[in-house]
Rosetta silent file (secondary structure, phi, psi, omega in degrees, C-alpha in Angstrom):
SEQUENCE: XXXXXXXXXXXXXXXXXXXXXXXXXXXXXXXXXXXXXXXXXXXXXXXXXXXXXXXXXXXXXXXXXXXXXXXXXXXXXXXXXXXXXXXXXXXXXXXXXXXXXXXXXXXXXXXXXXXXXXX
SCORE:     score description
SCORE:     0.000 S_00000001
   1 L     0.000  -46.655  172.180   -0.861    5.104  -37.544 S_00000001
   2 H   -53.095  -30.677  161.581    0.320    8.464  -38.502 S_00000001
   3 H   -65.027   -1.285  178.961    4.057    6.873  -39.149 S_00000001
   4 H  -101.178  -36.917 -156.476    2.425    4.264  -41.854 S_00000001
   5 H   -91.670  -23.684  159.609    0.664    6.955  -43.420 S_00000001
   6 H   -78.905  -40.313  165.047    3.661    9.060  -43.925 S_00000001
   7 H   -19.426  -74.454  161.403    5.461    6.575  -44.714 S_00000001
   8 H   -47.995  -20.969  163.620    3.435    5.871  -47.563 S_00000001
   9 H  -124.842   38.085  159.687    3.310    9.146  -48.754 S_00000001
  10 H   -88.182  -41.274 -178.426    7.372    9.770  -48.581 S_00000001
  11 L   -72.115  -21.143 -176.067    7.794    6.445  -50.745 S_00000001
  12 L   -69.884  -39.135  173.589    5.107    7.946  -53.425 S_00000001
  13 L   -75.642  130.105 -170.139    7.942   10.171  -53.785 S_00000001
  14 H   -25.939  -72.922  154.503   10.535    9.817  -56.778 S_00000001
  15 H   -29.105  -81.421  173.453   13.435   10.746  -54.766 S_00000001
  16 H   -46.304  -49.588  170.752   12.755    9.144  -51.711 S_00000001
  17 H   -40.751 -108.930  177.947   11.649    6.140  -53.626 S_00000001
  18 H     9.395  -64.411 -153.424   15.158    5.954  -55.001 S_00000001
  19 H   -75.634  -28.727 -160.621   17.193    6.695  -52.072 S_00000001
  20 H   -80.627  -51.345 -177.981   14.772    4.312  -49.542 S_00000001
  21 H   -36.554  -55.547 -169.712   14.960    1.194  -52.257 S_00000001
  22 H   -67.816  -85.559 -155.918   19.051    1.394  -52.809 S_00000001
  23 H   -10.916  -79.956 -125.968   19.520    1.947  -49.057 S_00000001
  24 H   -69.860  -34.520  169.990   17.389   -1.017  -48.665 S_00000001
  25 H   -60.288  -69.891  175.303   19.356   -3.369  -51.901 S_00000001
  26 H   -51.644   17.611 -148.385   22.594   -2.625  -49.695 S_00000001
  27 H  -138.430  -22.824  177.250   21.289   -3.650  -46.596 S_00000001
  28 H  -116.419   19.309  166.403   20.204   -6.889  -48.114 S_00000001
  29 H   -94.746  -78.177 -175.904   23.626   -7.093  -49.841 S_00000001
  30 H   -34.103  -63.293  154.189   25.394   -6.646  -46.699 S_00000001
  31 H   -27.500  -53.150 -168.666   23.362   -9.454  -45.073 S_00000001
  32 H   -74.542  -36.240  169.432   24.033  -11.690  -47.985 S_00000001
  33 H   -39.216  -42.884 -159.672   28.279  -11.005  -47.594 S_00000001
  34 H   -77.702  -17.786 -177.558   27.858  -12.907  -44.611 S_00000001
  35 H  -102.478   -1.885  178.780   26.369  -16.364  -46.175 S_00000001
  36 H   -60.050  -82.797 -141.347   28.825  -15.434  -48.987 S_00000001
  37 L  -114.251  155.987  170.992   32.162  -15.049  -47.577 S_00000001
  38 L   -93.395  178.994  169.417   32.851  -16.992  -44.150 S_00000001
  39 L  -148.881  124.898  163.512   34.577  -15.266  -41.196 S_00000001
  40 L   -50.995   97.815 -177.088   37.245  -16.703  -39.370 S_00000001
  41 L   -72.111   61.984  177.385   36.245  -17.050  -35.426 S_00000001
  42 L  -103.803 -157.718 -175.679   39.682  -16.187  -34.255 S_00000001
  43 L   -87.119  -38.185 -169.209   40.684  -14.218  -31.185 S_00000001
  44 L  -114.250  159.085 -148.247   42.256  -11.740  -33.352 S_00000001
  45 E  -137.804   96.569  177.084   40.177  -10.375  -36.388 S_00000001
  46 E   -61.199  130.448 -176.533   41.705   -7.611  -38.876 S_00000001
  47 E  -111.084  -18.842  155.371   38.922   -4.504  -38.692 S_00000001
  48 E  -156.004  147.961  154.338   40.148   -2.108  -40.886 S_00000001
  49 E  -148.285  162.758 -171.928   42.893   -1.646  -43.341 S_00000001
  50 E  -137.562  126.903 -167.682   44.640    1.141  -45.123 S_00000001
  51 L   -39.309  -39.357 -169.047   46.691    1.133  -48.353 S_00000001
  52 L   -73.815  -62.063  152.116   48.999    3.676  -46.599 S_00000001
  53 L   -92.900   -6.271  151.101   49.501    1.729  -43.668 S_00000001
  54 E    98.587 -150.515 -162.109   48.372   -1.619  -43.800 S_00000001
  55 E   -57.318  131.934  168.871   46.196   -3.397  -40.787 S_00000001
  56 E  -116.313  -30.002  150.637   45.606   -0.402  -38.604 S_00000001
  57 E  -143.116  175.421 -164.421   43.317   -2.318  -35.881 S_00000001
  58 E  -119.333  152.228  172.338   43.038   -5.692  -34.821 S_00000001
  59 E  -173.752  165.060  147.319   40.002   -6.526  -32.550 S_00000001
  60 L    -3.193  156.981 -171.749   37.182   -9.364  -31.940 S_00000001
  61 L  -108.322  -23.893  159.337   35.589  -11.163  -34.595 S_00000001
  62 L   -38.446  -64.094 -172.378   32.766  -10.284  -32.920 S_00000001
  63 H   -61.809  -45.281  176.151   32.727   -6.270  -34.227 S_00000001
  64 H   -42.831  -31.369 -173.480   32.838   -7.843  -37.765 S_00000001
  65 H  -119.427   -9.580  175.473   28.958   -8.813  -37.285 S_00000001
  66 H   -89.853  -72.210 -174.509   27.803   -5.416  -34.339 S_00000001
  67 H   -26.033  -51.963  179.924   29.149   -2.684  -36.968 S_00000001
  68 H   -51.741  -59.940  173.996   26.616   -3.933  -39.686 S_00000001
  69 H   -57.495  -36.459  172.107   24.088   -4.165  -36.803 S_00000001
  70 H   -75.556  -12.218 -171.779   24.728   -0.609  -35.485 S_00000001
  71 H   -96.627  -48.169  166.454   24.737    0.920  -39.204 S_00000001
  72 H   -38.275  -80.558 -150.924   20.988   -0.587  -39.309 S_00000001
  73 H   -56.038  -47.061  177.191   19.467    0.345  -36.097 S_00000001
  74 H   -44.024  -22.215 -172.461   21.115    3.990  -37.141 S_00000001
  75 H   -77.512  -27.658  173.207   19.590    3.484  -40.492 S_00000001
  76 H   -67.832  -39.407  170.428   16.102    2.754  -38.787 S_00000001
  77 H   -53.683  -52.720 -164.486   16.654    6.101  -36.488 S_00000001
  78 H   -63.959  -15.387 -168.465   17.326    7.787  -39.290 S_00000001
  79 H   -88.614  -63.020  170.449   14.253    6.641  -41.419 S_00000001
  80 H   -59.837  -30.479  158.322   12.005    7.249  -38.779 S_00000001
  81 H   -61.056  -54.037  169.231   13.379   10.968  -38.468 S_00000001
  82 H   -29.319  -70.443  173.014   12.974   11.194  -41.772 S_00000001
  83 H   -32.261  -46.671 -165.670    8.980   10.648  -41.508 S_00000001
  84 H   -77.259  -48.374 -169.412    8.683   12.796  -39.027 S_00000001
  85 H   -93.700   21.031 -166.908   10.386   15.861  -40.664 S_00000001
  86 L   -58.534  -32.373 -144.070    8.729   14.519  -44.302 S_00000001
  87 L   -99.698  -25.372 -155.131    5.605   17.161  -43.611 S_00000001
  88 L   -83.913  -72.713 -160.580    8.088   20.293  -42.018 S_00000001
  89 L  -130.474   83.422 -166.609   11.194   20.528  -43.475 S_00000001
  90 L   -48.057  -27.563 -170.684   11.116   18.271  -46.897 S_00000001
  91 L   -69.157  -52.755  170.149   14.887   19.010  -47.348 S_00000001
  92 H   -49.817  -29.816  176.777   15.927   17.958  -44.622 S_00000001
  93 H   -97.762   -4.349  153.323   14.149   14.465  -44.811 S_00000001
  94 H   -97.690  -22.637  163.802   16.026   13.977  -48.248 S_00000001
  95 H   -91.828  -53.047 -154.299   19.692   14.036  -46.656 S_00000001
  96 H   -87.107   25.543  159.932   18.880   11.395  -44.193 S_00000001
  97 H   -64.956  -66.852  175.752   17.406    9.361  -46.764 S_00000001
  98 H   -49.085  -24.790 -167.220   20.745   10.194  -48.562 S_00000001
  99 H   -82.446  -41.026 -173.762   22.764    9.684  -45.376 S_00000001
 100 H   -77.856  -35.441  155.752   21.304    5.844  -44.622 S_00000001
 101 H   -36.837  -28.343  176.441   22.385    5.248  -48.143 S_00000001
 102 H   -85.207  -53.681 -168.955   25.623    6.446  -48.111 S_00000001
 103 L   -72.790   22.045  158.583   26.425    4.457  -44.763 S_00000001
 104 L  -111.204    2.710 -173.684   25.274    1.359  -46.532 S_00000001
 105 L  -119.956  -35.348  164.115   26.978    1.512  -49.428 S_00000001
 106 H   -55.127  -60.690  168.992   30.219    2.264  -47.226 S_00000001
 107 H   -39.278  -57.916 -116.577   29.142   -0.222  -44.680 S_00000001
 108 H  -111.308  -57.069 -173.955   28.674   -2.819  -47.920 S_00000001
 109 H   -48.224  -66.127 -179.363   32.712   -1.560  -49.195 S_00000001
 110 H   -57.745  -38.889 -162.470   34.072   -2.066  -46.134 S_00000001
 111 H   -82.410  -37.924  172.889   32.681   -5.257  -45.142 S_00000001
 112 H   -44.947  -57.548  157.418   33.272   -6.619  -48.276 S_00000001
 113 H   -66.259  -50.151  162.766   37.046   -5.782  -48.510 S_00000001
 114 H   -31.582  -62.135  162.622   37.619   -6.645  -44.887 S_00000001
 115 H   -49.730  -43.531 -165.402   36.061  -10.597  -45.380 S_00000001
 116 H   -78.818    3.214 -170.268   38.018  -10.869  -48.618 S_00000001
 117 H   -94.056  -42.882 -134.147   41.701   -9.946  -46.322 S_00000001
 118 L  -102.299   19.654  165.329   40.813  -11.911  -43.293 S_00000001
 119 L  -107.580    0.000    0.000   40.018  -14.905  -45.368 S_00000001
């Protein structure tokens, strides 16, 4: 019960409002990329590329839908740490607010450019 009730009174805050709400628009942006854009089920899948060097790895098609999933459950860790240091050390509990935000708005870049090469 004590994680609902902080919960509730980290979101009362301005900041934290802010930071949990975007986090939470990319997260249901990312999701939505996927009913968007299709992904090719081949054996080999371009995973990242870079203007300097072009396709730098190739891998499973697979990784394309566990990255997204691994930047969540970190985003959940991270959420729940938050609560927990909301009462101690308030500072601290505004970067990883700021932190699951940033990797969701990366996470969101990336997936986003990736689906529009491989299709």
């Amino acid at each position: 019960m004590s994680i609902i009730r902080t919960s509730r009174v980290l979101y009362k805050d301005k900041l934290a409002f802010w930071l949990i709400n975007v986090s939470f628009l990319f997260i249901v942006a990312i999701i939505g990329l996927f009913f968007v854009k299709k992904i090719k089920h081949d054996p080999l899948a371009v995973l990242h590329y870079n203007i300097y060097a072009g396709i730098d790895i190739l891998g499973s098609w697979h990784w394309l839908y566990l990255m997204p999933i691994i930047i969540v459950a970190i985003s959940i860790i991270d959420f729940l740490l938050a609560n927990l240091l909301w009462t101690k050390v308030r500072v601290m509990s505004y970067f990883l607010l700021t932190t699951i935000m940033l990797i969701n708005i990366f996470m969101f870049l990336f997936l986003y450019n990736i689906l529009n090469y491989n299709l």
